[in-house]
LOVEXBA-734341 format. One record per residue: residue in one letter; z, x, y of N, C-alpha, C, O in turn. Coordinates in steps of 0.02 Angstrom, whole numbers, padded with zeros to 5 digits, always signed. Each point is the difference from the previous one (the first is absolute). Example, Ala and Ser with C-alpha at 12.3 -4.5 7.8 and 13.67 -1.06 7.14 Angstrom:
2
A+00390+00660-00284+00000-00045+00059+00000+00045+00060+00033+00052-00001S-00069-00070+00054+00003+00042+00059+00037-00039+00055+00008+00025+00055
// end
This chain:
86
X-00407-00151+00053+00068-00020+00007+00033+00043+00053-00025+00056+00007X+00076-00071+00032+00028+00017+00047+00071+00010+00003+00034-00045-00027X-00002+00096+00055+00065+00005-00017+00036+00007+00078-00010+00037+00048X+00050-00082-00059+00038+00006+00089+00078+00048-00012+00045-00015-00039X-00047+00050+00066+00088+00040+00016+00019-00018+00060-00039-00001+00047X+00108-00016-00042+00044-00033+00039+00018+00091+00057+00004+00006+00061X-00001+00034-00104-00008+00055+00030-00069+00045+00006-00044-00003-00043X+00037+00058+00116-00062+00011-00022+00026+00068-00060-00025+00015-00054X+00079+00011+00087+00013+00077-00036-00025+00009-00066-00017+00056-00017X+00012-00122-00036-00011+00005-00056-00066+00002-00020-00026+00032-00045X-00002-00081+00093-00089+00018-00021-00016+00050-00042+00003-00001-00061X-00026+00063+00113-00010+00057-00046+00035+00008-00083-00031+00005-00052X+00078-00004+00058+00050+00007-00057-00020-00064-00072+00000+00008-00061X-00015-00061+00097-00007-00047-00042-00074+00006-00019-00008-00006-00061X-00049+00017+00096-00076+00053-00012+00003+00052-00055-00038+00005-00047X+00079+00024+00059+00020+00074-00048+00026-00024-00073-00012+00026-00054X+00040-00066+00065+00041-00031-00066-00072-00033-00048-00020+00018-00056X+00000-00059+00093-00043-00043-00032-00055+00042-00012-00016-00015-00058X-00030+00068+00083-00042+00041-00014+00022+00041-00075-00036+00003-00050X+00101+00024+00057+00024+00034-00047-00004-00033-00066-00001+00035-00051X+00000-00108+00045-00002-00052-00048-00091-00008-00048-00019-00029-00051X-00017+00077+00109-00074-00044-00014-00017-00038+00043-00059-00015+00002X+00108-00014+00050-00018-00048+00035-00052+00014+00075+00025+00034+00045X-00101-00065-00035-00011+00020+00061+00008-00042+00057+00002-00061+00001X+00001+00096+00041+00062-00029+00065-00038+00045+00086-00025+00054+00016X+00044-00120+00015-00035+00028+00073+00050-00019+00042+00023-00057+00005X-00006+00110+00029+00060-00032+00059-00047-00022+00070-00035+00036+00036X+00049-00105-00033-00033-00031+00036+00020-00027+00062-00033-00042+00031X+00102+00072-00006+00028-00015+00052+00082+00048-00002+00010+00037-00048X+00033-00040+00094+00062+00023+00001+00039-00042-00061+00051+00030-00017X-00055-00055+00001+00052-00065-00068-00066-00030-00036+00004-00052-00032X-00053+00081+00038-00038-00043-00068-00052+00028-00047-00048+00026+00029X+00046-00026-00082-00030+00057-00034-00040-00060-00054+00030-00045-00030X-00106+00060+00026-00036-00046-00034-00009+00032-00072-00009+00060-00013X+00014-00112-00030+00007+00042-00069-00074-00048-00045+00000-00057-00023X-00045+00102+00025-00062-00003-00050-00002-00026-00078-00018+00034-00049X+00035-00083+00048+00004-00054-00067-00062-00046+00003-00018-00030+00050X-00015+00028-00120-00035-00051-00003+00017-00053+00021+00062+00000+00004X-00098-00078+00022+00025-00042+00024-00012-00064-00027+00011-00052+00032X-00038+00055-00104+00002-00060-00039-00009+00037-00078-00009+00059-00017X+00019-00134-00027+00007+00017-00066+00063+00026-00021+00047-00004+00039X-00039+00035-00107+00036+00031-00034+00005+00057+00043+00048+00003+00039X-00093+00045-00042+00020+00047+00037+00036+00017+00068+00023+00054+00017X-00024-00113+00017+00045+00002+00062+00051-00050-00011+00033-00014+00050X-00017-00017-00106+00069-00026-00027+00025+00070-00014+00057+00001+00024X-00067+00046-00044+00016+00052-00049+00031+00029+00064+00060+00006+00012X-00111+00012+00027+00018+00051+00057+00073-00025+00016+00045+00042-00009X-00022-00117+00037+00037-00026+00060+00036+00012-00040+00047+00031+00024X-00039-00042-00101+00060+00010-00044+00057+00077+00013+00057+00013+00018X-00126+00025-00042+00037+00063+00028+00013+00033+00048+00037+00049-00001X-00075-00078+00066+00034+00006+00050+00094-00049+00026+00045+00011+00041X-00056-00050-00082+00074-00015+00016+00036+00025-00047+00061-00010-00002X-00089+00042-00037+00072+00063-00019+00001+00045+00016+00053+00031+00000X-00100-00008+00019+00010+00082+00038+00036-00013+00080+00029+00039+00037X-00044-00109-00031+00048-00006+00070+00087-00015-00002+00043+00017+00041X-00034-00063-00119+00080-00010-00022-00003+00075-00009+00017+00024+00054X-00035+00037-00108+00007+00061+00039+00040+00025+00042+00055+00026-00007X-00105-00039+00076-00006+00025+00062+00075-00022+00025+00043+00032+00030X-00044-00082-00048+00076-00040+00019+00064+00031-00012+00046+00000+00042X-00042+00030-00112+00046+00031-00010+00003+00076+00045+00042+00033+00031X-00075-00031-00040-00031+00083+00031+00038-00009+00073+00055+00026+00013X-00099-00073+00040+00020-00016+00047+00027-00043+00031-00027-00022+00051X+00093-00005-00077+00020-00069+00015-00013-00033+00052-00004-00061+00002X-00005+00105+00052+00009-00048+00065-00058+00003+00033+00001-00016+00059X-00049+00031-00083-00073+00006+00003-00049-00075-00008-00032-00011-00052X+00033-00023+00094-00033-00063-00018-00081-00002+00016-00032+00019+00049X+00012-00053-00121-00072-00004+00006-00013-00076-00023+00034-00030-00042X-00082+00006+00074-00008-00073-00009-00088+00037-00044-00018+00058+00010X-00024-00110-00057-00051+00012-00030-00053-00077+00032+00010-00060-00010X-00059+00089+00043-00053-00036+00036-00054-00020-00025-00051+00016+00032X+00041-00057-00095-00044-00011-00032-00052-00050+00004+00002-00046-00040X-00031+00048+00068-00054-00053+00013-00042-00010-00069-00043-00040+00017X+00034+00054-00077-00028-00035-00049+00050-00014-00043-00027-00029-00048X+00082+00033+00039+00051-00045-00021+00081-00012+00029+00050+00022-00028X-00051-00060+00089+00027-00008+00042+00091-00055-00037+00056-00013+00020X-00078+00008-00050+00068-00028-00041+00049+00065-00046+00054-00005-00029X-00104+00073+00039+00040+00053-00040+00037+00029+00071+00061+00003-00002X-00094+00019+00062+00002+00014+00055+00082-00023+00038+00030+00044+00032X-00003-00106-00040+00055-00032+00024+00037+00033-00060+00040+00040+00023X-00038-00041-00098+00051+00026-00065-00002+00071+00010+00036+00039-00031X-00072-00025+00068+00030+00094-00021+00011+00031+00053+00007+00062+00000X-00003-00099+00056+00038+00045+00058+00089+00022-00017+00047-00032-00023X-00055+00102+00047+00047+00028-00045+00028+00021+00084-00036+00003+00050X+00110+00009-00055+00029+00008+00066+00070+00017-00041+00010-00007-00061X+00043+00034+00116+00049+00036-00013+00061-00066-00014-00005-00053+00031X+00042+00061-00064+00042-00024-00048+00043-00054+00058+00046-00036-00020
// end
């Protein structure tokens, strides 16, 4: 799964957050940081779940911090949880 920031400044920051969670995470560009979730079954329902709360989270944390979620094995969650500033 893939995470886009509208900014790069946050990358890092948004890496750090999600590591701190358990989460493993590769910054894979200036604005995009790939996040290591299974990619079928239960277990990668499970994952995307909690990755969109640790990103509503992130939201509060950083309001104006926009991250869109790049999901290529469930691409209908991918469009519902892009999270962006108010």
């Amino acid at each position: 799964m893939q995470l886009r920031l509208g900014e790069p400044i946050y990358t890092e920051r948004l890496a750090s957050f999600l590591e701190s969670l358990g989460q493993a995470t590769i910054v894979s560009g200036p604005n995009e940081i790939e996040l290591l979730v299974p990619d079928e079954g239960r277990p990668g329902e499970m994952a995307r779940r909690e990755t969109a709360i640790y990103l509503r989270v992130w939201g509060v944390l950083y309001p104006d911090a926009d991250v869109s979620v790049i999901d290529e094995a469930a691409p209908e969650l991918s469009r519902a949880q892009a999270v962006s500033a108010g």
